[in-house]
C-alpha positions in Angstrom: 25.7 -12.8 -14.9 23.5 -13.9 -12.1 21.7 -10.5 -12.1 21.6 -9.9 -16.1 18.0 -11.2 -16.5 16.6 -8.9 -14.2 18.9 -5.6 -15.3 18.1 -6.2 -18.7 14.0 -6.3 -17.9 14.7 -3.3 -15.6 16.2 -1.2 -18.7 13.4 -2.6 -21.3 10.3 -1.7 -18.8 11.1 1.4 -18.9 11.6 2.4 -22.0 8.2 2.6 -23.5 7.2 4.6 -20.5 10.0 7.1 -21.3 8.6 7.4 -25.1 5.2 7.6 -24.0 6.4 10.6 -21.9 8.7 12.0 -24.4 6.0 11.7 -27.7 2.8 13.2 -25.3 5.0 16.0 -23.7 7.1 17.3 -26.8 5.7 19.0 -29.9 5.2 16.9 -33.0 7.4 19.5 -34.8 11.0 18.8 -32.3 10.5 15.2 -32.3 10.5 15.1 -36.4 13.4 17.1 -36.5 16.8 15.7 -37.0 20.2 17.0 -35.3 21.9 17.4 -38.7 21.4 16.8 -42.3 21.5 12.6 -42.4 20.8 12.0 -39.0 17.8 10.7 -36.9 15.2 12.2 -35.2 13.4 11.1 -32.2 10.7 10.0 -34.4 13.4 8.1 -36.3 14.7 7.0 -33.4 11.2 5.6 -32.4 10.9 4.1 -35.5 13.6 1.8 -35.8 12.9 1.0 -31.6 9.7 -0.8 -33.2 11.0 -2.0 -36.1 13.8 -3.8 -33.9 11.3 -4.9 -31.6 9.1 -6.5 -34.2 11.7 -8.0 -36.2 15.4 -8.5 -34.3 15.1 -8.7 -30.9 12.6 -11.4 -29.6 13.1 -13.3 -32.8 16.5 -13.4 -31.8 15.9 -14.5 -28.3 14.4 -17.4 -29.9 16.3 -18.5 -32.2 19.4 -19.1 -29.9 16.4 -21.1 -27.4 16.1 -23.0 -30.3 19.7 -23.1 -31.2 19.0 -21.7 -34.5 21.5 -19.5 -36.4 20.3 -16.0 -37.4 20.7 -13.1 -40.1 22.1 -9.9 -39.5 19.7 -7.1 -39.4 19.9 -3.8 -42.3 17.6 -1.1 -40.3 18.0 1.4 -43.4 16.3 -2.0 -46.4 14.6 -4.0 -43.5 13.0 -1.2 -41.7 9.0 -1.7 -41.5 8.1 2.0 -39.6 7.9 4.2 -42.4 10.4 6.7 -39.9 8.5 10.3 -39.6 5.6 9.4 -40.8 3.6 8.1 -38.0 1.6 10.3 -35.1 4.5 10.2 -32.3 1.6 9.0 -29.4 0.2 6.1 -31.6 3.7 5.2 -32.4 4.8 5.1 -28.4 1.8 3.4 -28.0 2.4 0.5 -30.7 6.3 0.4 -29.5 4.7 -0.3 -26.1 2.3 -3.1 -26.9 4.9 -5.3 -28.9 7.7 -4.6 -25.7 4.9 -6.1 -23.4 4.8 -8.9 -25.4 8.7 -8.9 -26.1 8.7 -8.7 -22.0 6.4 -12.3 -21.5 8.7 -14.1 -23.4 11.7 -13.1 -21.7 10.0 -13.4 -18.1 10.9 -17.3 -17.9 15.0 -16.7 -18.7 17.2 -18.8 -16.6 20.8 -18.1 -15.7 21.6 -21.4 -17.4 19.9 -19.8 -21.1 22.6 -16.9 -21.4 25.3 -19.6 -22.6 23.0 -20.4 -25.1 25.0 -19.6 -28.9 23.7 -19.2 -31.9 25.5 -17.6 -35.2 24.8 -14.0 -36.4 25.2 -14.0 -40.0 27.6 -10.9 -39.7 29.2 -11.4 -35.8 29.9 -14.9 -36.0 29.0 -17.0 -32.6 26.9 -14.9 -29.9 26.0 -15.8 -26.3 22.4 -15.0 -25.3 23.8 -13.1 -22.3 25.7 -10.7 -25.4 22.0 -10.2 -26.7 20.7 -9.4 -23.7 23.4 -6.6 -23.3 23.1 -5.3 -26.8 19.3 -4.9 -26.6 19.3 -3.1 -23.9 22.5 -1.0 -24.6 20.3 -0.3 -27.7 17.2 1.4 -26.0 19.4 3.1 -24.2 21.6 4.4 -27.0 18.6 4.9 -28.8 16.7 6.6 -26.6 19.9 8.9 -25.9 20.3 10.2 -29.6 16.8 11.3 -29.6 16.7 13.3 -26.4 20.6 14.1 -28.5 18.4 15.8 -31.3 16.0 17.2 -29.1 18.5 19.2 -27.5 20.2 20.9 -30.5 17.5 23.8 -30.9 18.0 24.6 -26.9 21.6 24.3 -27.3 21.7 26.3 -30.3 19.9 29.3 -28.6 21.5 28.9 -25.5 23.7 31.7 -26.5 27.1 31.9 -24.2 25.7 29.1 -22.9 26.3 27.3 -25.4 29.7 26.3 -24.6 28.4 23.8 -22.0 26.8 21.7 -24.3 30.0 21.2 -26.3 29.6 17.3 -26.1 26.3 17.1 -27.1 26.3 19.6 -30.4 25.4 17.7 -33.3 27.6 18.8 -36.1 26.0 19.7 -39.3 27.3 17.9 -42.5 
């Protein structure tokens, strides 16, 4: 618990860095393209990173300072990103200046905040120290299924290779 403050900033540094990589290095046309019929791209993915950071995350950080209860979030009717739509660098580069600012508030955390509760309108009671984890658990899973969908064209022509990939093949619906 002691060291959960400073893992958690670790993990949320660096993931605008790893966007601003990914959207400046990969062409427009893989990062809009979803795994599968239904799924998310890494655009999408980016997306719903900001929308998250705008309107769950921080906002929940505060509200269990403040002891205040909180609703659950609906990324598919709350979503604020219009997902695929924006330039990949400008959106990196948006996701980037709202985690900087997500990143100040979080800077003065003390051990004694992460038993902090408030109640999620869906999970019932949660500890600060829970959000922590699930925020950044979320960058990384996020961050995860795009380089996920970015990977299906290389897998797909890997050829014999192909086999090797087996638990990152995207199945098609």
């Amino acid at each position: 618990m002691e060291q959960l403050i400073a893992h958690t900033l670790s993990i949320l540094r660096t993931t605008p860095r790893r966007w601003e990589d990914l959207t400046a290095s990969v062409a427009q046309d893989l990062l809009r393209t979803p795994p599968a019929h239904g799924e998310w791209s890494a655009l999408d993915c980016l997306a719903h990173l900001l929308d998250t950071e705008q309107q769950v995350f921080p906002v929940r950080v505060q509200a269990l300072l403040d002891g205040r209860d909180f609703p659950a979030f609906d990324p598919d009717a709350q979503g604020i990103v219009p997902q695929g739509a924006m330039d990949p660098t400008a959106l990196a580069e948006q996701f980037s200046r709202v985690r900087a600012e997500s990143l100040v508030a979080l800077v003065p955390l003390a051990v004694a905040d992460l038993t902090r509760t408030a109640r999620h309108a869906e999970l019932g009671r949660v500890t600060l120290a829970e959000l922590l984890h699930e925020w950044a658990g979320h960058d990384l899973m996020h961050t995860v299924q795009a380089e996920r969908a970015l990977m299906q064209p290389f897998i797909l022509g890997s050829g014999p290779w192909k086999v090797y990939f087996a638990d990152h093949v995207v199945a098609s619906r």
